[in-house]
C-alpha positions in Angstrom: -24.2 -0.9 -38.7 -22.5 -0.1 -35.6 -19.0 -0.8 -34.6 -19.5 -3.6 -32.1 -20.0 -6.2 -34.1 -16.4 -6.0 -35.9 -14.9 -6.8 -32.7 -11.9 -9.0 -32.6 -9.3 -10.2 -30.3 -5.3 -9.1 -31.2 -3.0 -11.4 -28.9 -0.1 -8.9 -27.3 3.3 -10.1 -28.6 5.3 -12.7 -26.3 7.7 -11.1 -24.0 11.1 -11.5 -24.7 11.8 -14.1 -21.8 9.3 -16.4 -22.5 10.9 -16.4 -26.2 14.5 -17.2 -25.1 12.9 -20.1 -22.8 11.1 -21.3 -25.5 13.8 -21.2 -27.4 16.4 -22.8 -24.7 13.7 -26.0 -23.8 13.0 -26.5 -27.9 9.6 -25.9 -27.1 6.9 -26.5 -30.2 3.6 -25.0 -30.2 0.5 -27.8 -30.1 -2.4 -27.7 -32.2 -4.7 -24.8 -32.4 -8.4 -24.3 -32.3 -8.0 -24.1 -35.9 -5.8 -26.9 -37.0 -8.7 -28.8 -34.4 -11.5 -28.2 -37.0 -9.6 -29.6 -39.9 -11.6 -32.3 -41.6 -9.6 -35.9 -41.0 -8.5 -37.6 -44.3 -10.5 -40.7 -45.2 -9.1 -44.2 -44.3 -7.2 -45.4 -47.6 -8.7 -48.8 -47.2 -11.9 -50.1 -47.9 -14.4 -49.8 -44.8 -17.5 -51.1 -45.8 -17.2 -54.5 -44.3 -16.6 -52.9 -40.8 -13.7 -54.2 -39.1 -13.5 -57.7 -40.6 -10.0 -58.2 -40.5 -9.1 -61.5 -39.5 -7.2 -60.4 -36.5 -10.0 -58.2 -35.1 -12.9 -60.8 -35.5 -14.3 -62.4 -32.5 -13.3 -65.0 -31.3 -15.2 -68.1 -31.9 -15.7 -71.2 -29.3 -17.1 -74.3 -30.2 -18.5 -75.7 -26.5 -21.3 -78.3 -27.1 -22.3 -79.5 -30.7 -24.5 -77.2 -32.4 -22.8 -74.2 -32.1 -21.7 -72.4 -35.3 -18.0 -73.1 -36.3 -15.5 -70.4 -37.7 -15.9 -71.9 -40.9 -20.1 -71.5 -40.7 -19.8 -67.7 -39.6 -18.0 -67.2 -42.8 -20.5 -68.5 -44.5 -23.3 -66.9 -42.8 -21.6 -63.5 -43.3 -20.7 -64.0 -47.0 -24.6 -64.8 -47.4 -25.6 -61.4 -45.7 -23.4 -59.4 -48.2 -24.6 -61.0 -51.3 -28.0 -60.2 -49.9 -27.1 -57.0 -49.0 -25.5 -56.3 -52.4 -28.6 -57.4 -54.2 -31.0 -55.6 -52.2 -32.6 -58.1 -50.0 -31.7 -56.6 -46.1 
């Protein structure tokens, strides 16, 4: 095996006045390529009705009789889970 594939890459060290302006300005370093690839933790609540909160539902207009009320989409939607929970869709 030859010695080219062991290459890496060793950053030089910071010189000293970009340190003390660093330091001066309370500058933080941002994320990384690393911290990047860092799997995201999983939403703590439950996500397998989409985004059915009430605030983020469309919103539903009634213009000529016929169409489907607020009341009827809840409806309509509570049948396509129970179907979908017993195996139906």
């Amino acid at each position: 095996m030859s010695k080219k594939t062991q290459v890496s890459y060793v950053p030089p060290a910071e010189p000293a006045f970009l340190s003390r302006l660093k330091r001066e300005v309370g500058y933080r370093e941002g994320p990384t390529v690393e911290t990047k690839r860092e799997q995201l933790p999983a939403p703590e609540e439950d996500c397998e009705s989409g985004s059915d909160k009430e605030d983020e539902q469309p919103q539903v207009v009634v213009l000529k009789k016929g169409d489907l009320t607020p009341e009827e989409v809840m409806k309509i939607k509570q049948e396509i889970k129970d179907a979908s929970k017993s195996g139906k869709y």
